[in-house]
C-alpha positions in Angstrom: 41.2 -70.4 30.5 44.2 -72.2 32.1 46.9 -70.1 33.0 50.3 -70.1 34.8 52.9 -68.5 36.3 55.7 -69.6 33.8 57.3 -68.5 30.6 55.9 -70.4 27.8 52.7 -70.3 25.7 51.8 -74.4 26.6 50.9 -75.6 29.9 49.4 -78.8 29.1 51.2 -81.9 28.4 54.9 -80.5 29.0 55.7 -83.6 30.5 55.7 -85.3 27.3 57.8 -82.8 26.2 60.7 -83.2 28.0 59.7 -80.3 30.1 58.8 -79.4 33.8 54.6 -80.6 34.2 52.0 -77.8 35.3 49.4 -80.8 37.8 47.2 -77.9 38.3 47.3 -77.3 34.3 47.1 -81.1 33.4 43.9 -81.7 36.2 41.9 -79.1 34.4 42.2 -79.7 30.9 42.2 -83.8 31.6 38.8 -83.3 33.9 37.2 -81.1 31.1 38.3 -83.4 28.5 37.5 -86.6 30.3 33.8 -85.3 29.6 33.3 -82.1 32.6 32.0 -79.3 32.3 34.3 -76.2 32.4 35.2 -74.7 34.9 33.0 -72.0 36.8 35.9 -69.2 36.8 39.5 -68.9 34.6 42.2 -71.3 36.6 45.6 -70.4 37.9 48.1 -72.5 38.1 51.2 -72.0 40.8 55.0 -72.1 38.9 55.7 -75.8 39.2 
């Protein structure tokens, strides 16, 4: 699980969305889906 500290269900890709990116959100999800393993514990992600 990737989670931050901001009001909203998403927290990947905002960017594209015309919204304010989550880097720490983005890193995680790109280096699992870039073929990584997951990560060891849940991830929190600072408000951007």
């Amino acid at each position: 699980m990737v989670a931050a500290d901001i009001r909203g269900h998403g927290v990947y890709g905002r960017e594209a969305e015309g919204l304010d990116p989550v880097p720490c959100a983005d890193r995680a999800v790109n280096a699992y889906l870039g073929g990584g393993d997951l990560p060891c514990e849940d991830v929190t992600c600072p408000t951007p």
